[in-house]
N, C-alpha and C positions, 0 to 999 in steps of 0.2 A: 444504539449509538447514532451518533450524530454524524455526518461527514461533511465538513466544510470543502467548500470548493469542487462538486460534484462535476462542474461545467470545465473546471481548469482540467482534472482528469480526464473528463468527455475529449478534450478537446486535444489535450497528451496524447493519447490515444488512436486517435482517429489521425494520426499518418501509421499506423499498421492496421490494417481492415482485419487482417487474422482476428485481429481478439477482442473485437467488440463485445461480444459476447461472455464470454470471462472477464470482462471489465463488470456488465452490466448483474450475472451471477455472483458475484463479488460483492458488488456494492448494496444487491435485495438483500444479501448474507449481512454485512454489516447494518444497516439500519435494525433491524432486528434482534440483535447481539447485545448481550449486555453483558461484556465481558469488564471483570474486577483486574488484571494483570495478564502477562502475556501466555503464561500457564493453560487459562481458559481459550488466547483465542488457539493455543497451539492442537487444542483438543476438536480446535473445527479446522483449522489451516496449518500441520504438525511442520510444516518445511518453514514459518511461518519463525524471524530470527530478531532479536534484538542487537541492532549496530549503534552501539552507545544511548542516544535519544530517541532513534527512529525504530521505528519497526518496518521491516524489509518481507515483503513478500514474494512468491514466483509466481508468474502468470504465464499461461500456456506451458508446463511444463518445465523448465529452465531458462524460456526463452528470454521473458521478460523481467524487470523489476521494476514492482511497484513500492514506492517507499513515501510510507507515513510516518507522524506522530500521532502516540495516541495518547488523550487526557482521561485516563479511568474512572479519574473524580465524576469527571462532567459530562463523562458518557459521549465523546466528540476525539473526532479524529481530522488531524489535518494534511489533506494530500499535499506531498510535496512533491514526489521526481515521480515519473512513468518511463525508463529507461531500457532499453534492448539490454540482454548480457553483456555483450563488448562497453556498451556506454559506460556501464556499472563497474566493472573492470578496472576504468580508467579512474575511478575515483575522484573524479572532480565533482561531485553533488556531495564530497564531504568537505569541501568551501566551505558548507551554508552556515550562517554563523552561529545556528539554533545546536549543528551536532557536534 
């Protein structure tokens, strides 16, 4: 897999120092992945949930969410939110006009 916008993540990211590292095991997991549907990636990351367009993941445990889109065709995923639980919560990154 592909992942667009490596650096907007990086950069998401990095106001929590906790989880650089689970960003960065994350993302060697993803380039490497050649998952067909959400089924495959559930079998490497099982907490791992479709919210309508996006796929939502947990980092650090429950702490975080990391929420993509993924293109199966094209082998390419596109970061959109890196959000704390409470942010995610609140639901306003379901604005985007993509979900």
């Amino acid at each position: 897999m592909h992942l667009i916008a490596i650096s907007k993540l990086r950069q998401a990211a990095a106001q929590f120092p906790d989880v650089a590292g689970q960003i960065e095991d994350w993302y060697q997991v993803v380039k490497s992945a050649d998952w067909q549907n959400l089924t495959e990636v559930r079998q490497t990351y099982s907490s791992a949930e479709a919210v309508r367009t996006f796929t939502v993941f947990n980092i650090k445990g429950n702490s975080y969410r990391l929420i993509v889109a993924i293109d199966y065709t094209k082998q390419t995923i596109f970061f959109k939110y890196f959000l704390t639980h409470a942010q995610y919560d609140k639901d306003d990154w379901k604005n985007d006009p993509y979900f």
